[in-house]
Residue, then its C-alpha position, 0 to 999 in steps of 0.5 A: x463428553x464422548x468419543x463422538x465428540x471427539x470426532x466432531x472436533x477432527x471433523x471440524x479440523x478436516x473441513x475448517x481447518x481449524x486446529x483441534x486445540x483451539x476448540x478445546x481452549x474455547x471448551x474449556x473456558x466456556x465450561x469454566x463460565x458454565x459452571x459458575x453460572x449454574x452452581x453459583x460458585x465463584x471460587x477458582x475453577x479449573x477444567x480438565x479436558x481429555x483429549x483422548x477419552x473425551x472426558x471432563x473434569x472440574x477442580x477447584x483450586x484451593x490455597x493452602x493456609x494457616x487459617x481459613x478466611x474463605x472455605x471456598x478459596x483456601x484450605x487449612x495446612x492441617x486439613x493438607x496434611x491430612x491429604x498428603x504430609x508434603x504439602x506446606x502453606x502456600x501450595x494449591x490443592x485440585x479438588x474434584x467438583x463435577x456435578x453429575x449432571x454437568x455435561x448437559x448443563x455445560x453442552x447448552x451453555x457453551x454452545x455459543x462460545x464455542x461458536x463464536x471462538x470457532x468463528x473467530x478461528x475462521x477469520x483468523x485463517x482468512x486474514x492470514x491466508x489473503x495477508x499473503x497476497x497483499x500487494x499481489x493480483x488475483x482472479x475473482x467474480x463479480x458478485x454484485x455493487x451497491x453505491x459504495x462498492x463492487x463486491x468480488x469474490x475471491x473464493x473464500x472471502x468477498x472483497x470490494x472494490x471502490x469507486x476510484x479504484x475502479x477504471x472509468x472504461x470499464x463496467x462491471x456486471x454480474x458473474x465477470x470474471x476480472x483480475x485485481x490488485x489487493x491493495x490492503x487486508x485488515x482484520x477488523x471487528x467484523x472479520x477480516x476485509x480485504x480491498x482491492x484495486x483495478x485501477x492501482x500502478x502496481x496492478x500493472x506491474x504484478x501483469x507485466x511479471x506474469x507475462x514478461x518472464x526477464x520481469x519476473x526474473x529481474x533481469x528487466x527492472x521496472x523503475x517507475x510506473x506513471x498511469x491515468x487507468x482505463x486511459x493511459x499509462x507510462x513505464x519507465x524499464x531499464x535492464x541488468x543485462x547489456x545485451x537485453x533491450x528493456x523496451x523490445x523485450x516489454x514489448x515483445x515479438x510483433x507487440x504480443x506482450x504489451x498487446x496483451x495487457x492492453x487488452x487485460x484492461x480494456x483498450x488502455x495506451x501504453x508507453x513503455x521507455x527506457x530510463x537513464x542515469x542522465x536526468x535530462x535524457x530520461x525527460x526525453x524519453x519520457x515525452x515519447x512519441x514527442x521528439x525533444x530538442x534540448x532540456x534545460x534545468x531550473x538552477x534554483x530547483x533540481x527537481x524543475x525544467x524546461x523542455x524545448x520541442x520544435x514547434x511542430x512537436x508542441x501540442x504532441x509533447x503536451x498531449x491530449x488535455x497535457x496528459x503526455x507532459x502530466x504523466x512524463x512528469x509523474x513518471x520523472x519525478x520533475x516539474x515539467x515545463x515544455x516550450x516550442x523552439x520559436x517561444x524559446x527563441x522570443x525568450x532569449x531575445x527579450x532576454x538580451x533586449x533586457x540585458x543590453x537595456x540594463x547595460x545601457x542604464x547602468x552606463x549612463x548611471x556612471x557616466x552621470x556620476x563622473x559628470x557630477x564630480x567634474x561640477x564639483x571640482x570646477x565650480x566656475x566651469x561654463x555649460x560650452x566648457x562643459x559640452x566640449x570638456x573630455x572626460x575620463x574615469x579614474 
């Protein structure tokens, strides 16, 4: 070794960025490995790198024993002696085996360790630079797809895009430039692989930070994102400031603000509401641009309702295939039933027909009870006695 290769190794540093003692690790040990290979020893081996010089040095490395059983391994503590009087038994004594010709042997056999740990290096910086933007959006070109993929490049890494994290109004061509949510970085066998999405809720929570600074500050809180991408979507915001409006500032002066994430993914609608603390008035605002005119909770499950419409108001509640009532509920987190005033009203109806019918049944059950036991008690009573007989219950 040499002082170019000195050199080589800060210029592996500059431009890869992979530090200088990784390489040596990987030197070393692929050296160790070459020296065994090529001179048929198996003893222990250490290698000394010099990181100043350049300069190598191999040493075998041997116990210090009362007897010798393996010449290669162990040394005697009278032949330690002899080297120095400190040594005692069980001490390790470096003797120095470089073989003259060991630098072009070594160079050779190295070569593709030393490759392999410096790739491994690389993916190592890869995965933990883009670990950082896991859960995060950035920009990135279409490089090309296949069955399975879209292939975007990030710059220092090609991340793929799926199927269903794609949205069903876009198409993507060559050469794009599209932003993404990173959803997941893994380091596999293969280096590491990052997957993100165009179609994740949190994709539209990263954009409302980036273009609503009182998001970003939190000062407007977004509580719950609901969203069918490339169609439709369904915020619910709620402010810490009571003199900020949650939903105008999400919106902004004229719509610019919301304007601009609808085009940012392609045309997609959306419903930004104000969430509350009352569960009933936050189905409410859920269902906009529905008006709602009473919500009704299921006793036996807290998590269920019933929504009351004007009739006029139903289909618009329900939306287009139920998407408004479907995205209201997931942006909830309750069973949305939604009914129209007039349904309610033949509800209630039936309700009481019932109710008076089982009244009625159960009165005559009494009334049958009570007659039953006057016969009992006048057995000899005639039925005209009977029929104008006057009962009273007891």
């Amino acid at each position: 070794m040499s002082k170019e290769m000195l050199n080589a190794l800060d210029a592996l540093e500059a431009e890869k960025g992979i530090s200088k003692e990784i390489v040596i690790e990987a030197l070393e040990a692929a050296l160790i490995s070459a020296y065994k290979r090529h001179y048929g020893q198996s003893q222990n081996v250490e290698v000394e790198f010099n990181a100043k010089k350049g300069s190598i040095h191999v040493y075998s490395v041997k116990e210090v024993t009362e007897e010798v059983m393996d010449s290669q391994l162990e040394v005697s503590l009278k032949d330690a002696i002899l080297i120095n009087p400190a040594y005692e038994i069980g001490d390790k004594i470096r003797f120095e085996v470089t073989p003259k010709d060991f630098g072009r042997i070594a160079a050779q056999t190295a070569k593709q360790v030393i490759l392999q740990r410096v790739r491994e290096a690389e993916r190592n910086i890869i995965y933990t630079e883009f670990s950082a933007y896991e859960n995060d959006i950035m920009q990135g070109i279409v490089e090309r797809q296949d069955n399975r993929y879209i292939y975007v490049n990030l710059g220092k890494i090609e991340a793929v895009l799926s199927k269903q994290d794609q949205m069903a109004n876009e198409f993507y061509q060559p050469h794009d430039r599209i932003r993404v949510y990173v959803s997941k970085v893994e380091n596999t066998s293969k280096g590491p692989q990052v997957f993100v999405s165009r179609s994740h809720p949190d994709l539209l929570r990263r954009l409302f930070e980036q273009e609503v600074p009182e998001v970003y500050d939190g000062t407007v809180e977004i509580v719950s994102i609901a969203r069918e991408a490339g169609d439709r979507s369904k915020v619910a915001v709620r402010s810490h400031d009571e003199n900020i409006d949650p939903v105008g500032t999400c919106v902004g002066p004229k719509g610019q603000r919301v304007q601009t994430l609808v085009n940012e993914l392609k045309g997609e609608n959306m419903d930004i509401v104000e969430w509350s603390e009352d569960p009933a008035v936050f189905i409410a605002n859920a269902l906009n641009p529905a008006e709602v005119s009473d919500v009704i909770f299921d006793a036996s499950n807290p998590k269920a309702c019933t929504v009351v419409v004007p009739d006029y108001q139903l289909s618009l509640a329900i939306g287009k295939r139920g998407q408004n009532a479907r995205l209201a509920a997931k942006l909830t987190g309750f069973k949305i039933d939604i009914k129209s005033e007039s349904d309610m009203a033949s509800f209630y109806e039936k309700l009481e027909q019932e109710e008076t019918a089982v009244a009625d049944a159960e009165e005559l059950v009494v009334e049958a009870e009570l007659n039953d036991e006057v016969i009992m008690a006048n057995p000899d009573m005639t039925s005209d006695d009977y029929e104008n007989a006057t009962f009273e219950e007891e």
